[in-house]
N, C-alpha and C positions, 0 to 999 in steps of 0.2 A: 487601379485608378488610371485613366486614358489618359494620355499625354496632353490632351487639348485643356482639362480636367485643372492638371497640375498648374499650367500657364497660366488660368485665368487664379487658380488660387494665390500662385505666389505675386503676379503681377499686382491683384488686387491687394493681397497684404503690403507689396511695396509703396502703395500709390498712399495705403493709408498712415504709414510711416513716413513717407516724406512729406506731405501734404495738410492728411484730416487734422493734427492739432495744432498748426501753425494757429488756425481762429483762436483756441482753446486760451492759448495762451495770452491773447487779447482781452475775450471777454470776461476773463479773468482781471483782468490789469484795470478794465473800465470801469466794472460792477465790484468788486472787491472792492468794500471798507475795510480801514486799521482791524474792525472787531470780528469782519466775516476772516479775517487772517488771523486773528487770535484763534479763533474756534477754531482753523484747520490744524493752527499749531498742537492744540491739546487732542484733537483726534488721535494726531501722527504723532505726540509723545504715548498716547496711553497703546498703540501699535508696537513701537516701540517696546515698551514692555513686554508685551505681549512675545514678539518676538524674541527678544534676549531670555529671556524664559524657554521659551520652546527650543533654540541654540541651546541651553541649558543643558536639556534631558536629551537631545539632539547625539550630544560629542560623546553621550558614553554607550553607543550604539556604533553598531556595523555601518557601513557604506548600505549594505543590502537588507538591512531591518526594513520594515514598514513605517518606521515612524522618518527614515530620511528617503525612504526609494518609493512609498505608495502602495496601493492593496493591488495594482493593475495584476495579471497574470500572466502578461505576456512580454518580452522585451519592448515593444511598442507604446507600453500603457504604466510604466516605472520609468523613475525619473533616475539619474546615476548623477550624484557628486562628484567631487573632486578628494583622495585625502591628501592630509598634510604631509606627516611626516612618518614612519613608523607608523604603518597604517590607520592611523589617526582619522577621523571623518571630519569634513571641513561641512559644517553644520549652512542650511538654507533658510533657518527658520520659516517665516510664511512664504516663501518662496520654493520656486522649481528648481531656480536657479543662482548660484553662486555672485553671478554679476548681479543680478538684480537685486539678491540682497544686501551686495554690498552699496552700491548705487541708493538704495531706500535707507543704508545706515548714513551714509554722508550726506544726502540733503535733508533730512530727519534732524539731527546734528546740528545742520548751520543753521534751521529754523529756532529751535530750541535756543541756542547758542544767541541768537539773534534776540530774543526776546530777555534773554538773560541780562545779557550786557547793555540793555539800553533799560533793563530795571522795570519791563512792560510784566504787570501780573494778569494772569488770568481770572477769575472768581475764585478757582480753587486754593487763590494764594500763592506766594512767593515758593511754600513749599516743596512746592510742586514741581519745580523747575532745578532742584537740588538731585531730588533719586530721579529726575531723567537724563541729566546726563550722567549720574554715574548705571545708567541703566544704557547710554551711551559708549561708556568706558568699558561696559562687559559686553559689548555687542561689537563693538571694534577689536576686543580679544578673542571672542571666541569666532570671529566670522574667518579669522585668517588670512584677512584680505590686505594685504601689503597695499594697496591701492587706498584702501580706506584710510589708514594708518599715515601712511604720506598725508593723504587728505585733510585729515586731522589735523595735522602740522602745516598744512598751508593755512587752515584756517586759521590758527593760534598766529600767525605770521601777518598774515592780512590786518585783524584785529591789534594789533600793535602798532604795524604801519596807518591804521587808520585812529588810534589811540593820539599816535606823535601828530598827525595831519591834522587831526579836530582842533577847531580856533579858538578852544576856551581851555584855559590849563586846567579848570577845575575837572572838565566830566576828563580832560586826558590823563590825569593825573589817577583819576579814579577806574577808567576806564580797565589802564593798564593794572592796577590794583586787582581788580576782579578778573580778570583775566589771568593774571599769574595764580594768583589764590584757587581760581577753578580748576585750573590745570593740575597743578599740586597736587590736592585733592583728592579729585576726579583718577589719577594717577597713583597717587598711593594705596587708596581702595581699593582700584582694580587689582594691582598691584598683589594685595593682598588676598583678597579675597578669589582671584585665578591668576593665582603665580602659576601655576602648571602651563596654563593656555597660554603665557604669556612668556614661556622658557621658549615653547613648542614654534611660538610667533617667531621668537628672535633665531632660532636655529632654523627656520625658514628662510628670513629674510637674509642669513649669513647664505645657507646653500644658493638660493636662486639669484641673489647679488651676482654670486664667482663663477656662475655657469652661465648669466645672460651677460657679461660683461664681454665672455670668451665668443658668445653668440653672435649679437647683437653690436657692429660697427658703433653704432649711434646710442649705445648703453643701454642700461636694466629701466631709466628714467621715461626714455624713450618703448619701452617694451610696457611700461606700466601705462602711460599715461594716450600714447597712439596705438599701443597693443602690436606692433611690430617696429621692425626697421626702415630705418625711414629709404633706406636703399631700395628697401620691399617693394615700396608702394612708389618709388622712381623706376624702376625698372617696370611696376607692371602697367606704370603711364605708356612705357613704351609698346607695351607687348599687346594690347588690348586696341580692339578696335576703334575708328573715330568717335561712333555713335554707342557704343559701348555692344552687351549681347544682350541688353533688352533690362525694362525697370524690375527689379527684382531678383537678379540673376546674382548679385551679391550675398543675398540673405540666406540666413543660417536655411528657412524654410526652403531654399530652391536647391542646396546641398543634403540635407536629411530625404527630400522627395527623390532625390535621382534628377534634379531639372539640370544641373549641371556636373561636370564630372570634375572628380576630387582637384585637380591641377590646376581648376578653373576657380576655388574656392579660397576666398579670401578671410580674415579675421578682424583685419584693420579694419575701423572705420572708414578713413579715407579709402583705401582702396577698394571696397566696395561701394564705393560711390562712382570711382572710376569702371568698374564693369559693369554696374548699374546703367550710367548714365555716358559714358564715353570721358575723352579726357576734355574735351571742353565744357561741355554740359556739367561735368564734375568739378571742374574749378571753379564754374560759378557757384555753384549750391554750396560749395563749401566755403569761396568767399561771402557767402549769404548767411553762413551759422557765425562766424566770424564777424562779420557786420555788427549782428542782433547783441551779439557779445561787447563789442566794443560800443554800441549805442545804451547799451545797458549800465558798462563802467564809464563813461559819460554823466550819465543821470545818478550812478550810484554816491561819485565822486560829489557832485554837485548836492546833492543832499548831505553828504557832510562835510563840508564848507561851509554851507549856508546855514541849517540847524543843530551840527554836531551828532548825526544820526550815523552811525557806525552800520545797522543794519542792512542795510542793500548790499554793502560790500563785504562785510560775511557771507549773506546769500549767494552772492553774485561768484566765490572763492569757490564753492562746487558746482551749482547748476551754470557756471560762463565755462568750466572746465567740461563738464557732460556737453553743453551745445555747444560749444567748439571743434571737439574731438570725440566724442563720446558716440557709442551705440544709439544714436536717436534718433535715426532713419531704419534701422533693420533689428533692433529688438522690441519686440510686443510689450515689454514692463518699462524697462530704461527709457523711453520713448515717451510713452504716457507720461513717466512721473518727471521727466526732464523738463517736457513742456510747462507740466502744472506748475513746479516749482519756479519756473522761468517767470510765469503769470502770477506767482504769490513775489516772486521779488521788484517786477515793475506794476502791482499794485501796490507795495508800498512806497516804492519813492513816487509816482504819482498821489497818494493820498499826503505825502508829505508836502510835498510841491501844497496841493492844495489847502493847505494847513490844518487839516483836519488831527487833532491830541497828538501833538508834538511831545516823545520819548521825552522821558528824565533820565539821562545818562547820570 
C-alpha cells in the first residue's frame, strides 16, 4: 500500500472520529421519543444476551480457536485477545475487541439500569428487565474488564447520590430500596453461578492493582480510566510539535499501517489527541468533550430536581466518562456507541423537560 494511500486512509478515518457523529448525537436527542429509547433499550438488552452467551462458550477455548481469533488465514485476517490469568482467554463476545466490548457492557448496563429504577416496562414486561441485568452480572464477570467492574460501581454510587438528591422521600426511599435489592442479587447469582470467573477477576484485579501502583505515579485509577500516566501525556504536550504530526497520526490505524513509528504511538486518549492535533488544537477539543459532559450533568441534575427522574444521571455515569476521557475519537466501535449513547441520554432529559410520560420512580 503507497504511502500516499495510507494518509488519506488514516486521515480519513480520523476526521470521521472526530467529527462525523458529533450530528448523530443530536438527531438523536431531537427526534428520539421516551418509546423510540425504550425500543433501543430492548435491542441492546436482547445483545446483550446474546453476547454474555457467546463470552460463555468463549472462556473455555484458546486464545487461538476460531471461535475467539476468526477463520482469517493469515496473521492479518485473526483477530488476538488479551488472557487473564493462567492462560485464561479474556472473552470479546460480538466483538474484535476487548475495549469495545467492555465499553458495549457498561452503557448496555446504565441503559437497562435506567429503565429499571425508574420502573419504565417495556411490552415484554417487568420481566424482562430482571435476567438482563443478571445477563449484565455475567458479562461483567466473564469480560475481565476491571474498567467495567469499577464502572458498575460508579453507577451503583451515582444512583444513590441521585436516590438521596431526589425531592420526594417516597420514590428516594424506594429508589435506594431497589437499588440495594438489585445489586444483591444481581451479585449473588453471579456470584454463584461463575464463581470461577469471578476468583479469576479478583486475582486480576489484586496482580495488576500492585504492579500499576509501582508503574504508574498517578495510580492504577488513573491507568484505567485515562489509560496511562498522567505524567505520559504532560510530558508528550511537551515533546510534540505545535500543530501536532497531522489528524490521525494518533490512531491505533496509523500505528498498525506503519504511518507512524512505534515511539511516536500513543494509547491514551488525550494524548492522542495531542499528536493528532498539536497541544493547542488539543486542549480545545478536549475542553469541547468536557463541555458536552458538563452541559449534559447540568440537564441531567435538573431533571431530577424538577421530576425525580434519576435516569439521565445513571446514563450520564458511563457515556460522561467515555466522552470525557474515553476512545471516541480514534476507536471505530467506542466512538460510534459513545456518541449514540450520548444521544439516548440527552433525548431523554429533553423528552422530560418537555413532559412527555413522566417515570414512576
Amino acid at each position: 500500500m503507497s504511502g500516499s494511500i495510507v494518509v488519506f486512509e488514516v486521515a480519513t478515518s480520523a476526521w470521521i472520529g472526530y467529527f462525523a457523529f458529533i450530528p448523530l448525537c443530536y438527531i438523536i436527542a431531537d427526534y428520539f421519543t421516551r418509546r423510540d429509547v425504550e425500543r433501543f433499550a430492548v435491542v441492546s438488552m436482547v445483545l446483550m444476551f446474546a453476547n454474555a452467551a457467546i463470552m460463555y462458550v468463549q472462556k473455555d477455548y484458546r486464545m487461538d480457536d476460531a471461535i475467539n481469533q476468526g477463520f482469517g488465514e493469515t496473521s492479518d485476517n485473526v483477530f488476538s485477545g488479551l488472557n487473564l490469568i493462567d492462560e485464561l482467554t479474556r472473552p470479546m463476545g460480538l466483538f474484535t475487541s476487548p475495549l469495545a466490548n467492555s465499553i458495549f457492557i457498561t452503557l448496555t448496563m446504565s441503559l437497562c439500569w435506567a429503565f429499571f429504577i425508574t420502573s419504565r416496562r417495556t411490552r415484554l414486561g417487568g420481566w424482562f428487565f430482571w435476567p438482563a441485568l443478571i445477563a449484565t452480572g455475567a458479562s461483567l464477570t466473564l469480560a475481565g474488564s476491571r474498567y467495567a467492574v469499577l464502572s458498575f460501581a460508579l453507577m451503583i454510587v451515582v444512583t444513590i447520590g441521585a436516590g438521596i438528591m431526589t425531592p420526594r422521600a417516597g420514590r428516594r426511599i424506594r429508589g435506594l430500596a431497589q437499588a440495594l435489592a438489585a445489586v444483591v442479587m444481581v451479585s449473588a447469582i453471579t456470584l454463584t453461578v461463575f464463581g470461577e470467573n469471578a476468583d479469576i477477576l479478583s486475582k486480576r484485579f489484586s496482580a495488576a492493582w500492585t504492579e500499576e501502583e509501582n508503574v504508574y505515579r498517578s495510580g492504577t485509577l488513573s491507568r484505567l480510566f485515562l489509560e496511562t500516566d498522567i505524567d505520559e501525556i504532560l510530558e508528550n504536550m511537551g515533546d510534540t510539535p505545535f500543530l501536532g504530526y497531522g489528524l490521525g497520526t494518533g490512531s491505533n490505524a496509523a500505528y498498525i499501517l506503519g504511518h507512524i513509528p512505534e515511539e511516536l504511538y500513543r494509547e491514551a486518549p488525550w494524548a492522542k489527541h495531542v499528536n493528532d492535533l498539536g497541544v493547542f488544537f488539543a486542549a480545545l477539543y478536549i475542553a469541547l468533550r468536557i463541555a458536552f459532559v458538563i452541559g449534559a450533568l447540568a440537564e441531567a441534575v435538573g431533571v431530577l430536581r424538577r421530576y425525580g427522574d434519576p435516569a439521565a444521571l445513571v446514563l450520564l455515569s458511563q457515556s460522561g466518562v467515555q466522552m470525557a476521557v474515553g476512545q471516541t475519537a480514534s476507536h471505530v466501535v467506542v466512538g460510534p456507541l459513545t456518541w449514540l449513547f450520548f444521544g439516548l441520554l440527552l433525548a431523554w432529559t429533553r423528552q422530560a423537560r418537555a413532559g412527555e410520560e413522566q417515570p414512576t420512580a
